[in-house]
C-alpha positions in Angstrom: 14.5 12.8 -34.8 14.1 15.3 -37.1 10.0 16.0 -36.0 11.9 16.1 -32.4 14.3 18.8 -33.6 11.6 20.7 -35.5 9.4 20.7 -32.2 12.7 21.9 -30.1 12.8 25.0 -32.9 9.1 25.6 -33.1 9.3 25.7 -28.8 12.3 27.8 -28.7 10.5 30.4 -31.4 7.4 30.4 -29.7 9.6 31.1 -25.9 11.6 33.8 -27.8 8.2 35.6 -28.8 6.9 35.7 -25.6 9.6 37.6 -24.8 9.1 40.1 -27.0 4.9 39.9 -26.9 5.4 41.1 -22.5 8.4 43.4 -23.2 6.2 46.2 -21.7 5.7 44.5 -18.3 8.7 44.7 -16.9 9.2 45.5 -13.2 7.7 44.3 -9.7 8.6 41.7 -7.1 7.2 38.3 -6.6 6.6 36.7 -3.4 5.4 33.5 -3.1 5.4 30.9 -0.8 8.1 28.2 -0.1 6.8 25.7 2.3 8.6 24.6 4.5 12.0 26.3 4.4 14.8 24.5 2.3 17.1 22.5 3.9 19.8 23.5 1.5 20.0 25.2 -1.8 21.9 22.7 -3.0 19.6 21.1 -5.8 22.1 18.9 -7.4 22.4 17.1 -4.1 18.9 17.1 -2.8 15.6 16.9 -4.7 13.5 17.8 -1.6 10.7 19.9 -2.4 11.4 23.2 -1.1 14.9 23.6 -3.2 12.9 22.6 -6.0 10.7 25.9 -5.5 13.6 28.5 -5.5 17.1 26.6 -7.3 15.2 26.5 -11.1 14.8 29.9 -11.0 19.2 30.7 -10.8 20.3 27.0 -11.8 18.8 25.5 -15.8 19.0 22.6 -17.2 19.4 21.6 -20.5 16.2 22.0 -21.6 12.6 22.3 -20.2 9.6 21.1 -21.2 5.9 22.3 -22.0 2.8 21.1 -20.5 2.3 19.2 -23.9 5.5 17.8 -23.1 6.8 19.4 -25.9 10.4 20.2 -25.5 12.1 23.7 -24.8 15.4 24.3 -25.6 17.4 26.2 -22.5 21.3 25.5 -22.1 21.1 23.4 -24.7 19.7 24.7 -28.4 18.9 21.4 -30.1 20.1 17.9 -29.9 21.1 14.5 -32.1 20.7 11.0 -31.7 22.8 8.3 -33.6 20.6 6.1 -35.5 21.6 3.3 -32.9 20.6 5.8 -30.0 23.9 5.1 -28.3 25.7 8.9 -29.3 23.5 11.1 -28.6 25.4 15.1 -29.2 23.9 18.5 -27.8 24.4 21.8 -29.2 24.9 24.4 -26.6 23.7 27.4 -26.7 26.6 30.5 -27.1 27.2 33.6 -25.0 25.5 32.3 -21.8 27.4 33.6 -18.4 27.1 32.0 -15.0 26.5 35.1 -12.6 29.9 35.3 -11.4 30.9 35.9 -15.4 32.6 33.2 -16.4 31.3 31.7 -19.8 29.7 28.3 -19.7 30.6 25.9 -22.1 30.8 22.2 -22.8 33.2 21.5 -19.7 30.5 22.4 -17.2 27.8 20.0 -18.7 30.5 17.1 -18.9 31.5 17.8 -15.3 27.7 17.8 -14.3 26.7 14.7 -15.6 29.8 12.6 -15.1 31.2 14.0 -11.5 28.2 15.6 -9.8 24.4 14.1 -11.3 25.7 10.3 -11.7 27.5 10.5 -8.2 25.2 12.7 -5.9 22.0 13.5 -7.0 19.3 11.1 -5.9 18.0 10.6 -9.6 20.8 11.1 -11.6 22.6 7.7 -11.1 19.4 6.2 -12.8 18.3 9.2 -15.5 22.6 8.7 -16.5 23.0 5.0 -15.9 23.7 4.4 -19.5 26.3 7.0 -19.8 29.8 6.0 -20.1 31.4 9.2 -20.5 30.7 12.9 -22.6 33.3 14.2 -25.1 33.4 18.0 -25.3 35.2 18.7 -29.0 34.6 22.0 -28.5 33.1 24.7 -26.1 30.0 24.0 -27.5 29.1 20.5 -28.0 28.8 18.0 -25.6 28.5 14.4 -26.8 26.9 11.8 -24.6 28.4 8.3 -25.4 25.8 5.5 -23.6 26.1 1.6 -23.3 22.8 1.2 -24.9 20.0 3.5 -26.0 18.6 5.7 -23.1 15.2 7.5 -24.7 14.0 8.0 -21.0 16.8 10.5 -20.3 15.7 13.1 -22.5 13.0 13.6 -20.0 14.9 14.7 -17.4 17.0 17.6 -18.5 14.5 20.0 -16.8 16.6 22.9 -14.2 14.8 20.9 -11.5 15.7 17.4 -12.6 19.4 17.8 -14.2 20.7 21.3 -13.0 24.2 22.5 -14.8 26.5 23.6 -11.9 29.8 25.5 -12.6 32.9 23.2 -12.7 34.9 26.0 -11.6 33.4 26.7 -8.2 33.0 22.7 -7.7 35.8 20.7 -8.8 38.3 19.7 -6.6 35.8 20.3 -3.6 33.9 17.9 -1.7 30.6 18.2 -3.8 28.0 17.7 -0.8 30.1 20.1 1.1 31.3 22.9 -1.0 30.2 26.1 -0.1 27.9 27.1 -3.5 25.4 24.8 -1.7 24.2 27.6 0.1 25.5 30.6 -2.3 24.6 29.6 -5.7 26.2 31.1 -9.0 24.1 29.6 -11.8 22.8 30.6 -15.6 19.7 31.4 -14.8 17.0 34.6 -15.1 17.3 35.2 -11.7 20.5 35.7 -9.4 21.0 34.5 -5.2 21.2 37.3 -2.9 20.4 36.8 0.4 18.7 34.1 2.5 17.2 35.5 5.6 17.0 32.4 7.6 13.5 31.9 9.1 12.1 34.5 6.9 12.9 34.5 3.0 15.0 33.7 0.1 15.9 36.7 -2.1 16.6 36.6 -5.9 17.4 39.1 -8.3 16.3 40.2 -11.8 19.6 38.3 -14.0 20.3 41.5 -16.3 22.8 40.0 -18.0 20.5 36.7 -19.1 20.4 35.4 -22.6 18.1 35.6 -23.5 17.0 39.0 -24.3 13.9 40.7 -22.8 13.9 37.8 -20.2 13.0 37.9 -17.0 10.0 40.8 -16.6 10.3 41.0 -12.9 13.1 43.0 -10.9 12.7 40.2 -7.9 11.5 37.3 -6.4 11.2 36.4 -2.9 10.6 33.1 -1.8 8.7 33.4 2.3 8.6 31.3 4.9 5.7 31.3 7.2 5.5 28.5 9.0 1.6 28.9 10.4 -0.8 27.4 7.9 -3.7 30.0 8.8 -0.8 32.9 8.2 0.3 31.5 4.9 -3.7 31.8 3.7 -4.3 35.2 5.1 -1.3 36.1 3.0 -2.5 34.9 0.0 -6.4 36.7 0.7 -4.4 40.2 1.3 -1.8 39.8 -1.7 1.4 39.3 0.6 2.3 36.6 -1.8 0.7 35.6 -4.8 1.6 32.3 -5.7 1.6 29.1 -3.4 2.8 25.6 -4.8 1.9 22.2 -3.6 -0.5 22.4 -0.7 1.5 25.5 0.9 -2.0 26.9 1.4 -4.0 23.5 2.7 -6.8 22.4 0.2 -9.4 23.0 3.1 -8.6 26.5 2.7 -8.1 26.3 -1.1 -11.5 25.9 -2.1 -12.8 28.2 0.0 -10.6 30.7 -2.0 -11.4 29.9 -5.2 -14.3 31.3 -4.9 -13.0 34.7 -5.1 -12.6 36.5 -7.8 -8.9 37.9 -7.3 -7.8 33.7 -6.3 -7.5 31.1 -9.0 -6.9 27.3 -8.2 -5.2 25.3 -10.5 -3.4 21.1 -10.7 -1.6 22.0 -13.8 2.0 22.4 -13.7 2.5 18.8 -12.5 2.6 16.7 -15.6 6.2 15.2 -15.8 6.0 14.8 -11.8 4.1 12.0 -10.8 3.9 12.2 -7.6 2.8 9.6 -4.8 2.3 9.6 -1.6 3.4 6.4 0.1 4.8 4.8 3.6 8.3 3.7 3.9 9.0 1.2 6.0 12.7 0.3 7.5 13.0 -3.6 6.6 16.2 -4.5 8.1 15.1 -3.7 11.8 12.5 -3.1 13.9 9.0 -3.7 14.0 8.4 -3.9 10.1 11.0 -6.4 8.9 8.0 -9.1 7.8 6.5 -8.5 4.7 3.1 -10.1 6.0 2.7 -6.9 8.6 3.3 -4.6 5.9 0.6 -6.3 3.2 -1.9 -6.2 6.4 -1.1 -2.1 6.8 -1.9 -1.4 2.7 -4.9 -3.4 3.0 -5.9 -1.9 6.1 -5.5 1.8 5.0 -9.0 3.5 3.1 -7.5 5.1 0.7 -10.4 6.8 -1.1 -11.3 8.4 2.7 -7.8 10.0 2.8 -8.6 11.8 -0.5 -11.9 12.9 0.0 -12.1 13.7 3.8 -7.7 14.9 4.1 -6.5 16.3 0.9 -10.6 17.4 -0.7 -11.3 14.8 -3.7 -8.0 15.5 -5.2 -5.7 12.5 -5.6 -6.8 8.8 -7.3 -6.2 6.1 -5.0 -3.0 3.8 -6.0 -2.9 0.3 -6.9 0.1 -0.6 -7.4 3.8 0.2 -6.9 3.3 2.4 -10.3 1.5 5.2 -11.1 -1.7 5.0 -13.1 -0.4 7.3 -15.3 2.2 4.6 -16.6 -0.9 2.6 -18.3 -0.2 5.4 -21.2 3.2 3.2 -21.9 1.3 0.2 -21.0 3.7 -0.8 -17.2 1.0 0.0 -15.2 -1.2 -3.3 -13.6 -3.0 -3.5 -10.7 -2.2 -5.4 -8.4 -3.7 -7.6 -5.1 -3.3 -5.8 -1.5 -4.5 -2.6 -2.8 -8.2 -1.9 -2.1 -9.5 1.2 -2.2 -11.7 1.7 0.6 -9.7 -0.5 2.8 -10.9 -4.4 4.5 -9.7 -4.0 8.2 -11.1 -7.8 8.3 -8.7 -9.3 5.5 -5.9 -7.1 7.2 -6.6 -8.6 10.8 -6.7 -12.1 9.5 -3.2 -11.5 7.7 -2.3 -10.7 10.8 -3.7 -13.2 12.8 -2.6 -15.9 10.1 1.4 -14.4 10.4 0.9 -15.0 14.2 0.4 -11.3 15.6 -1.6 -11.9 18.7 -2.9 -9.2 20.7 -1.9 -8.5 24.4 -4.5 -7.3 26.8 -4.8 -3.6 25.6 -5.8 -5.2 22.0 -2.0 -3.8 20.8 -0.3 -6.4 18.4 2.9 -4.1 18.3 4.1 -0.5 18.9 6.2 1.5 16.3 6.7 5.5 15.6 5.3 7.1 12.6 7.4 9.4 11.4 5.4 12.3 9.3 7.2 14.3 6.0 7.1 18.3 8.1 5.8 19.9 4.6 2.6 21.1 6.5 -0.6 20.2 8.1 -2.3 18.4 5.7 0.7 15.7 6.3 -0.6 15.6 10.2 -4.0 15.0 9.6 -3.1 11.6 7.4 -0.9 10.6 9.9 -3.5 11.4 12.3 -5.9 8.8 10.6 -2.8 6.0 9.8 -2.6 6.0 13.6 -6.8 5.8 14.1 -6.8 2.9 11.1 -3.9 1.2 12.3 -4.9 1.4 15.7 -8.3 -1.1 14.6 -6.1 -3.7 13.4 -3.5 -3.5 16.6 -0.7 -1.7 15.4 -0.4 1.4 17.7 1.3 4.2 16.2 3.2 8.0 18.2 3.5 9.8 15.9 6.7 12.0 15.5 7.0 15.3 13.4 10.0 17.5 13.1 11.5 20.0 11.0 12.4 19.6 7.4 17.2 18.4 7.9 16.5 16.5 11.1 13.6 14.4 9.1 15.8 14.0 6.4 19.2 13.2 8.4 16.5 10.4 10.4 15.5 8.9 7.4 18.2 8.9 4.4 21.2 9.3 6.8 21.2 7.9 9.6 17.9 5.1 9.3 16.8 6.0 12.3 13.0 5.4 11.6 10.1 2.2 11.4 8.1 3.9 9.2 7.9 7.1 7.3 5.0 9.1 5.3 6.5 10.5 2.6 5.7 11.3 -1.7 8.3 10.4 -4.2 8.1 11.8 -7.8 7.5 8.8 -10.1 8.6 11.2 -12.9 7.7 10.4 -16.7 9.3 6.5 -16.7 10.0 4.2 -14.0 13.3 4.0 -14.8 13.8 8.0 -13.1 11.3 7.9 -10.5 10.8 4.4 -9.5 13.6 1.8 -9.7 15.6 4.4 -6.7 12.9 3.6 -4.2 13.9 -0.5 -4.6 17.0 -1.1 -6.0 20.3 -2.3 -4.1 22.5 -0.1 -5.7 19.8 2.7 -4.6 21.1 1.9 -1.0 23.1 5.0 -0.7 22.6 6.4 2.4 23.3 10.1 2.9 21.6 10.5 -0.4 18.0 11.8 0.0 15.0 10.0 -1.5 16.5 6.8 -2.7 16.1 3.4 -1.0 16.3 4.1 2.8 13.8 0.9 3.3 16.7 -0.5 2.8 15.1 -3.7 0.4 17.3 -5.5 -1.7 16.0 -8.4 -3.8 18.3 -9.6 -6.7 15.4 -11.0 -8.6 13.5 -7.4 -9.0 16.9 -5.7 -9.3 17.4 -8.5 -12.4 13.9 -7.0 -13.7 14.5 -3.4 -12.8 17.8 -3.6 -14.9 15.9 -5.7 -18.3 12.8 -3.6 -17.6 15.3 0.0 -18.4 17.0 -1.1 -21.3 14.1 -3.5 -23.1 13.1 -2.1 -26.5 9.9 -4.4 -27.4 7.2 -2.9 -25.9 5.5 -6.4 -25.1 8.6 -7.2 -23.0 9.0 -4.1 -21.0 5.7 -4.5 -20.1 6.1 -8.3 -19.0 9.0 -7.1 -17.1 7.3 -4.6 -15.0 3.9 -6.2 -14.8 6.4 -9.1 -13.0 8.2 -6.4 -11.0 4.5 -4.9 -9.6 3.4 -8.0 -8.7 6.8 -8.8 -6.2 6.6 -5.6 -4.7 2.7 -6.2 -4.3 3.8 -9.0 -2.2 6.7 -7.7 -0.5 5.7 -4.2 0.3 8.3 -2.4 1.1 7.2 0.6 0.0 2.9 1.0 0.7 1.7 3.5 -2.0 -1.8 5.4 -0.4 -2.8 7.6 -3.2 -1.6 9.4 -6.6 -0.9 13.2 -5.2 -3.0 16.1 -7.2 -1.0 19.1 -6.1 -2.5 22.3 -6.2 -1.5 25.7 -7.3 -3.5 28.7 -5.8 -2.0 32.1 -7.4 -3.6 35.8 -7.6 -4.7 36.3 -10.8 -2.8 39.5 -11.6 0.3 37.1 -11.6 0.8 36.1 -15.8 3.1 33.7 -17.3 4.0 31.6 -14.7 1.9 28.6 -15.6 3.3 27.3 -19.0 5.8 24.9 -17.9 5.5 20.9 -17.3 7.7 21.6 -14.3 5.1 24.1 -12.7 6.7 25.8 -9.6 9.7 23.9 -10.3 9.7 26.3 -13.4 12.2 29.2 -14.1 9.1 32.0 -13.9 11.7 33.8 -16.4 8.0 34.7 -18.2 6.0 35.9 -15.1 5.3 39.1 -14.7 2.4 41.3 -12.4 -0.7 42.7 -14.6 -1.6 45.7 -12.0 
């Protein structure tokens, strides 16, 4: 604990003199690209990835983290852990305003946590699970009192992840409802102004931020441009000088790195994880056996998508986790996964399950419904319907804007199956176990369970696989929970995302955060 609270210092001194090391490039406005337009600025509600682009920048979290992973301390100035990990007490950080003036304290992060992350976000049932309830002694110190030790949570007190909302402008409202969804009042560098429907978001240089010298720039303006070819030519004439996963299409992105003003880069992605997958709805429709759903992961070339739809970046999947996870030894391949796809073995699954084909070769019909976050999402449902078409499944495909996809899918179930990425985050435990468990069956809530699969067996190894301190067991636990999902697919993973970042290089600062564009940009600033 105490080499954790050293690295928290040593972060926060090293943030501080960055501050003071750009104090002479002050001034400008940002744009940059948010693509497609948010369907609500409410980030403690929805994680979708186009609030994620504007709300860190006005809303922070307890902390944020480096690309090293190293922790930064934000709202909160250091922490403490009881030795048996079940207290674990934050020191908050004094003078900080929201932008309406009132001080925050204590009372907003124990309102946060307990009333609006544990009840509404998608993640935050799962990143909280352990705690039982926050005592606030004073205004600031916030204690977290948990069932059992928690050490994944300390990963997700990022402004994207865990954002601290005023509990004066929220409580007694209807938190999904209340009207700061769509006029924020946060802590952070930068203050809501104006959304221009259709157009742009406008934020404001916070003057009254904490922390001194922060932010450089005057503005940022987050545009909307809903033409791909428009969103490149506005990054080749300096419109906008900063685009975030695949805004600009990677077709076009390479093309641009070649220039000299145009940098490309993945980083800014670390604590993400992300992975593209298909959803399936297993409680109607054509997709309720398990055996057509092992036939469409087999079926599906995975390494094609990659190279030929998103340019080389991406590493196939292989499981229901994330390569990444073999760091922390949960990650296991697993059967029904190949790479390059075997149409045969996926024909005779079908065959065997007794799908037989009608005259037209079709085995069964369904709609495909694509995630509307831009045209590199149409061209891979473009090839799911050409490779599901070989082994008689034929696919429509249906595309619409970004609330009607999302009232479809999480509110309403009104889908078969559904392209879509999920963030797998840095443990299972925050970005995985919502995408299977049956308490994760919460509909209205985005990006949680909507296939609907309950199993009480893997819910049994989702809940010993969280809270398992031998190593050797956690690992037996999820090796067990891969292999039943690797047999009851409810949820196909294609390939782990590689997002890319293509920025003018005159833009500075804006690139040391784990959390990348989910980042604050409190440091960016324009070198004219």
């Amino acid at each position: 604990m105490k080499k954790v609270l050293a690295s928290i210092l040593m972060a926060g001194s090293l943030l501080l003199g960055g501050a003071a090391a750009h104090a002479d490039k002050s001034g400008g406005t940002l744009s940059f690209l948010v693509q497609p337009e948010p369907p609500t600025l409410a980030s403690y509600v929805s994680t979708s990835g186009p609030i994620g682009l504007v709300m860190p920048k006005v809303y922070e979290g307890l902390f944020d983290y480096n690309n090293d992973g190293t922790m930064v301390p934000i709202l909160a100035e250091s922490y403490s852990a009881s030795a048996d990990g079940k207290t674990v007490t934050f020191n908050l950080r004094k003078g900080v305003k929201w932008h309406d003036g009132k001080p925050f304290t204590s009372a907003d992060v124990q309102f946060t946590v307990m009333e609006v992350l544990k009840k509404v976000h998608p993640r935050g049932p799962n990143s909280f699970r352990e705690v039982t309830s926050i005592d606030t002694p004073n205004d600031h110190t916030a204690v977290f009192n948990l069932k059992k030790p928690a050490p994944y949570m300390m990963r997700s007190f990022s402004a994207y992840e865990s954002p601290m909302v005023p509990k004066h402008l929220l409580e007694g409202k209807d938190i999904k409802s209340a009207p700061l969804a769509n006029n924020p009042v946060g802590t952070g560098p930068f203050k809501f102004v104006e959304w221009k429907k259709g157009q742009y978001i406008r934020l404001d240089k916070n003057k009254d931020y904490w922390q001194k010298g922060l932010p450089h720039l005057d503005r940022i303006v987050g545009r909307f441009i809903p033409d791909a070819s428009t969103r490149t030519a506005a990054m080749e004439n300096g419109e906008v000088l900063y685009a975030a996963y695949n805004a600009i299409p990677n077709i076009d992105a390479v093309r641009l790195k070649e220039r000299d003003d145009i940098d490309v880069t993945t980083e800014g992605y670390s604590m993400i994880n992300p992975m593209a997958l298909i959803e399936f709805n297993t409680k109607e429709g054509p997709f309720v056996d398990p055996a057509i759903r092992r036939a469409i992961s087999v079926a599906i070339d995975r390494r094609f998508m990659i190279d030929t739809i998103f340019f080389g970046y991406g590493k196939p999947a292989t499981s229901a986790l994330s390569s990444n996870f073999k760091a922390t030894n949960l990650h296991a391949e697993m059967p029904n996964y190949p790479e390059k796809g075997d149409k045969a073995a996926a024909n005779a699954i079908l065959d065997k399950a007794g799908y037989k084909r009608d005259g037209n070769g079709v085995r069964l019909k369904a709609v495909l419904d694509l995630i509307p976050y831009g045209e590199d999402w149409r061209r891979a449902g473009e090839y799911l319907k050409q490779a599901l078409g070989d082994i008689g499944i034929q696919l429509e495909l249906r595309y619409e804007d970004v609330p009607t996809w999302l009232k479809r899918v999480y509110h309403r179930y009104d889908f078969q199956m559904n392209v879509n990425y999920f963030y797998q985050l840095p443990d299972p435990v925050l970005g995985v176990h919502r995408h299977y468990g049956t308490d994760q069956i919460r509909k209205g809530t985005h990006f949680v369970n909507s296939s609907r699969y309950s199993n009480p067996k893997l819910d049994a190894l989702l809940d010993a696989g969280a809270g398992e301190p031998d190593a050797a067991k956690r690992t037996a636990a999820y090796k067990e929970i891969q292999q039943i999902l690797a047999d009851d697919m409810p949820v196909v993973n294609l390939f782990e995302l590689e997002f890319l970042v293509v920025y003018n290089t005159k833009l500075k600062g804006a690139y040391g955060s784990a959390m990348g564009a989910y980042g604050s940009f409190r440091e960016a600033y324009i070198d004219d």
